[in-house]
N, C-alpha and C positions, 0 to 999 in steps of 0.2 A: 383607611389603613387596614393592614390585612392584622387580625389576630394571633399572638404568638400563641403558639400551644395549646387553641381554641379557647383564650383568654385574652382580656386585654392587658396590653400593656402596663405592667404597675408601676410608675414611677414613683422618687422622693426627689423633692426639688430643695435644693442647697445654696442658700444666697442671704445678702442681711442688707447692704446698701440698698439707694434709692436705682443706680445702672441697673439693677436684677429685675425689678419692678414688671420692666415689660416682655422678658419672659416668661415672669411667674404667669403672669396674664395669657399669654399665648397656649401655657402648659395647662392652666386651668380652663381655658376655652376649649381646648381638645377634651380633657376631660368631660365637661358640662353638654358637649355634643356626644358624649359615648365615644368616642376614639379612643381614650389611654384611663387610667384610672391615677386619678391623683393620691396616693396613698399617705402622702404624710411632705412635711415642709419644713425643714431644718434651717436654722436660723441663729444668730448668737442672741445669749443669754441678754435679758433685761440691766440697761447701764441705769445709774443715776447722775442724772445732771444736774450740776453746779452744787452749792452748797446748801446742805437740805431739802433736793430736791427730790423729788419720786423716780423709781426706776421706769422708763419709758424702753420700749420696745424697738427693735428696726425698725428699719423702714419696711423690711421685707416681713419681721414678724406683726408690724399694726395692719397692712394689707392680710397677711393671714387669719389672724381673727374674722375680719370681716367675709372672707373667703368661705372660712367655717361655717356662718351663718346664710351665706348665701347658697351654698352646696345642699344643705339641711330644708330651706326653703323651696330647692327643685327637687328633695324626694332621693337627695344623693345622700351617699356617706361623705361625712364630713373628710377631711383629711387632716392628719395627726399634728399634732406642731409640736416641733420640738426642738428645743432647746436648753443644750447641756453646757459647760465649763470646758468637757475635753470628751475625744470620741471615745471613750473605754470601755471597758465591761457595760455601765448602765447605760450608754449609751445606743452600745452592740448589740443587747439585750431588745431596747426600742424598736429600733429598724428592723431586726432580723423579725420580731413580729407583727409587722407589718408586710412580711413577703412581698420587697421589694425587687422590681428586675432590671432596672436602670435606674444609677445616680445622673441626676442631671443639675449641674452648676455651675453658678455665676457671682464670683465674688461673694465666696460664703466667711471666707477670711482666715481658713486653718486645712491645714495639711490633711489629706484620706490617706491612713496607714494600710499596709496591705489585708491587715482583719479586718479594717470597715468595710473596704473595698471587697473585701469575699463575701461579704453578704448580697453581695448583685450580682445575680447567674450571669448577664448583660454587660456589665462591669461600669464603666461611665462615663459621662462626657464632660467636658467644661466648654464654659463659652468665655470666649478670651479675646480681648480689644488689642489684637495688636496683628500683625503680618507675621506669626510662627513662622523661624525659630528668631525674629528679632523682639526685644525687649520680651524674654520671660521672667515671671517676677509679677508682684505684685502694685507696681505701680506704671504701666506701659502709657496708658492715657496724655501722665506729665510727661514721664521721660520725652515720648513725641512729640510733647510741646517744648521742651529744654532741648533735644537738637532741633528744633525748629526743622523739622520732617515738612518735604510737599506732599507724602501719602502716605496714609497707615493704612487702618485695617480691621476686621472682626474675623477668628476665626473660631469655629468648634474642632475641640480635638478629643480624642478619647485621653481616658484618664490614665497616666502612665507611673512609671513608679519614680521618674524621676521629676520635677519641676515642670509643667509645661510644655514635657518633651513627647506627647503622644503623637500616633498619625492624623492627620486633616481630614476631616470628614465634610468641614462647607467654609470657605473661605467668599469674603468680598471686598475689594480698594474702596479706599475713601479719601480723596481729595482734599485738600487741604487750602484755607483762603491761607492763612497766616496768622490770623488774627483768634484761632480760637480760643479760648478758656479751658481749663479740665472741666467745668461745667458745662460747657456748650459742646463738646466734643464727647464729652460721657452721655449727655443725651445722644443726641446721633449716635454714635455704639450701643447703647440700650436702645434703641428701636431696631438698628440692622441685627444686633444678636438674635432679638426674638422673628423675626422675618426670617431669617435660617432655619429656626429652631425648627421648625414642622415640618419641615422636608429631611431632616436630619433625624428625628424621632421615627418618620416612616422607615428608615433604613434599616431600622430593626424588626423584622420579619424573621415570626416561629424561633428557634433556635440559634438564628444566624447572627451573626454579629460582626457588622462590616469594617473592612479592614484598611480604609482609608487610603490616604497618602504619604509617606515619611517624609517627615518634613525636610528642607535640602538650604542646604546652606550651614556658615558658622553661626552659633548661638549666640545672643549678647543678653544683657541681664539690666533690670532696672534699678534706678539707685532707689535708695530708701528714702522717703521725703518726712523729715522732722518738724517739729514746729521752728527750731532754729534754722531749717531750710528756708526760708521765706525771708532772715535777712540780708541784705542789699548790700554788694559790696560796689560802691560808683566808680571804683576802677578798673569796672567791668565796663564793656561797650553797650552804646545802647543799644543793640541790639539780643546781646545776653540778659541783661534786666528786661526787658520786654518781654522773651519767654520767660523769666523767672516770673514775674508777676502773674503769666497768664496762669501759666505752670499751679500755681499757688492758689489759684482760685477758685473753689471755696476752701480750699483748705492747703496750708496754714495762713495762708493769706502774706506776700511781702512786704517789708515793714522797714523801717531805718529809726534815724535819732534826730532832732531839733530841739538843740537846749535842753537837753535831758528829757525833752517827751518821744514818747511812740509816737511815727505818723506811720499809718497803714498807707499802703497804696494800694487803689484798687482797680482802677484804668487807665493805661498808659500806653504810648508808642513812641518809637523813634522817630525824632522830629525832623520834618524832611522841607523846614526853609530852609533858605539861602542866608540868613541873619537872623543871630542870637543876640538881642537887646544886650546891653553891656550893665552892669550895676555894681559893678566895684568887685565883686567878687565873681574871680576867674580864675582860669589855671587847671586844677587840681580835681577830682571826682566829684561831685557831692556838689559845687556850687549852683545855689541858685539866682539864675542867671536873668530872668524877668520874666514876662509872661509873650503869649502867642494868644490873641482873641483868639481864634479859630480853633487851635490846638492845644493851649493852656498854659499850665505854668514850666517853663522851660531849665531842665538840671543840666550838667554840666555831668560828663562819665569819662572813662579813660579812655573812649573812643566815639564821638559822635553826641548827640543832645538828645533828653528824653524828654518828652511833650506829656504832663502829666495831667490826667482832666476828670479826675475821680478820688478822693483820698480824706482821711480823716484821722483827728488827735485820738488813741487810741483812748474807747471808753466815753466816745462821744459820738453823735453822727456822720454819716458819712455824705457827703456836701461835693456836690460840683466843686471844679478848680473857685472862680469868683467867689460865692461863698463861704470856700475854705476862707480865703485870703481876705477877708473881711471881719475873720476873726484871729487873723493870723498878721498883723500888720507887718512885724518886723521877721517873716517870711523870703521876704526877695531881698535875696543880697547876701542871705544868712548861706551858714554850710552845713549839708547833712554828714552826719558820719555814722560809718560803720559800728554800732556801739547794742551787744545783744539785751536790750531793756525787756525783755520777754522772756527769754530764755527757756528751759522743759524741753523735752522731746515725745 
C-alpha cells in the first residue's frame, strides 16, 4: 500500500458485536505487517449480565485487549481502546488525539455526528451486510431472512450523513440456500466484509479519497427486531414462521405458549409430507397435530404445517423434537397460542 502523506495510514476501527470480529482481524494484520497503523478501537462500554453479574466487554472490546498485548509483544504501539457512553466532547477529545485519518466500521451500534466524523481528514467507511440501498438500518441480516431474500450481500460504503446512504466502494452477492439463520448468515457476512476490506483500505492513497459509486435504486429500511419480535403468531403460514424463527436466531429467539409455559423454538421448517397425522386437534393455527419421525413434531399454521425438530420449555434445556416429548406428554393434540409470556423489548 502506498503511504499517505509519506505516512501510514492511521486508522480507528468502530465495531462491538461478534460480525466485526473479522475485520478487526484483517485491519489489525495490515497493521502488524506495517501497511496501516491501527491507532485506536472504539467499541461500546462494558454491559453487566444478568443479576449481579460483572460487567463484561464485547465481543470486539475482549478481542481488543488481547490485540493490545499482542501489538506490545511485536515491538508495536499498542492501539487505544475506547469506550465511551456517547461520542461527545470526551469522546472528540480521544480520537482527535490519536490523529486518526479513516473511520473504519462494522456494527459499532451508534450514529457518527458530523464533529466526530471531522476528525478523519479520510472521512469513513462502514461495512454493511446488505445490497445498498436495500435494507439500511441496523438490522439487514434478519430482515433478508424475514423476506425470505435468494440474495443479499456485503457492501463498503463511505460514511454519509445520512443512514447508510453513502457511495459503494466494494460490493459482493451472496446466495442464499433458504435455510439460513442470522447466525449462519452473519458469519458468512463477517468473513466476506473483511475479505473486501483490504482492497478497499488500499484506495486510500496520499490525499485522495475515492469517490465510489452512488448507490441506484429506491431505499428500503429494516424493521427493528425486539424481544417481542420473536413471538409466533400460527396464523401465519408456514413459511413466514420459518423465516421468523431463523430471523430470531440467536437473538431474541421465537417462542409461543403451552399451558401457560414458554416453548422457544429453535429449529424448524415447513413440512413438505403429503400427510399430517390427525390427533384430535385440527383446524385453527397453533394445533398440534402429531409428529413426522424424519421431520418432527408437526403444527398446524394458517397456511401449511410446520416440522418442528429443535425447541425447549423456556428455562430448561434445549432437547431434540423426541426428547422434548418425552417430557412433554400431553404435547400432541394440545394448541399453542399466541400469548406474550416474555414480553420487554
Amino acid at each position: 500500500m502506498k503511504e499517505p502523506k509519506n505516512n501510514k495510514l492511521r486508522i480507528i476501527f468502530a465495531g462491538s458485536p461478534a460480525i466485526a470480529l473479522p475485520s478487526l482481524e484483517k485491519a489489525a494484520g495490515l497493521a502488524k505487517a506495517g501497511r496501516i497503523v491501527l491507532a485506536g478501537i472504539l467499541t461500546n462500554q462494558d454491559k453487566h449480565k444478568g443479576r449481579g453479574g460483572g460487567a463484561m466487554p464485547s465481543d470486539v472490546g475482549c478481542r481488543a485487549a488481547l490485540l493490545a498485548e499482542e501489538f506490545v509483544s511485536l515491538g508495536l504501539s499498542a492501539p487505544a481502546i475506547l469506550k465511551f457512553e456517547t461520542l461527545k466532547a470526551e469522546a472528540r477529545e480521544a480520537v482527535s488525539a490519536l490523529k486518526p485519518d479513516l473511520l473504519v466500521s462494522f456494527a459499532y451500534g451508534r450514529i457518527f455526528g458530523p464533529q466526530f466524523l471531522s476528525l478523519f481528514p479520510m472521512g469513513g467507511i462502514n461495512i454493511h451486510p446488505s445490497l445498498l440501498p436495500k435494507y439500511r438500518g441496523a438490522s439487514p441480516i434478519q430482515e433478508t431472512i424475514l423476506q425470505r431474500d435468494s440474495v443479499t450481500g456485503i457492501c463498503i460504503q463511505l460514511t454519509g450523513a445520512e443512514m447508510d446512504s453513502g457511495n459503494i466502494l466494494a460490493w459482493e452477492k451472496i446466495f442464499l440456500t433458504g435455510r439460513e439463520t442470522t447466525a449462519s448468515l452473519g458469519s458468512i457476512s463477517a468473513i466476506k466484509g473483511a475479505e473486501l476490506l483490504a482492497g478497499v483500505l488500499e484506495q486510500f492513497e496520499g490525499p485522495l479519497i475515492p469517490k465510489g459509486t452512488p448507490q441506484e435504486g429506491e431505499p428500503s429500511y429494516c424493521t427493528v427486531l425486539e424481544k417481542k419480535s420473536g413471538l409466533i403468531n400460527w396464523n401465519k403460514s408456514a413459511a413466514e414462521i420459518d423465516a421468523q424463527i431463523r430471523a430470531c436466531n440467536p437473538w431474541p429467539l421465537a417462542y409461543t405458549s403451552h399451558n401457560g409455559q414458554t416453548v422457544i423454538i429453535h429449529e424448524a421448517a415447513p413440512y413438505s409430507g403429503t400427510e399430517a397425522p390427525g390427533t384430535g386437534c385440527s383446524g385453527a393455527g397453533g394445533g398440534v397435530l402429531g409428529i413426522d419421525k424424519k421431520s418432527g413434531i408437526l403444527i398446524q399454521t394458517g397456511d401449511g404445517v410446520l416440522a418442528v425438530s429443535l425447541l425447549q420449555y423456556q428455562h430448561r434445556k434445549v432437547l431434540p423434537w423426541q426428547a422434548f416429548l418425552n417430557g412433554a406428554r400431553d404435547f400432541i393434540g394440545s394448541r399453542l397460542i399466541q400469548y406474550n409470556t416474555i414480553g420487554g423489548s
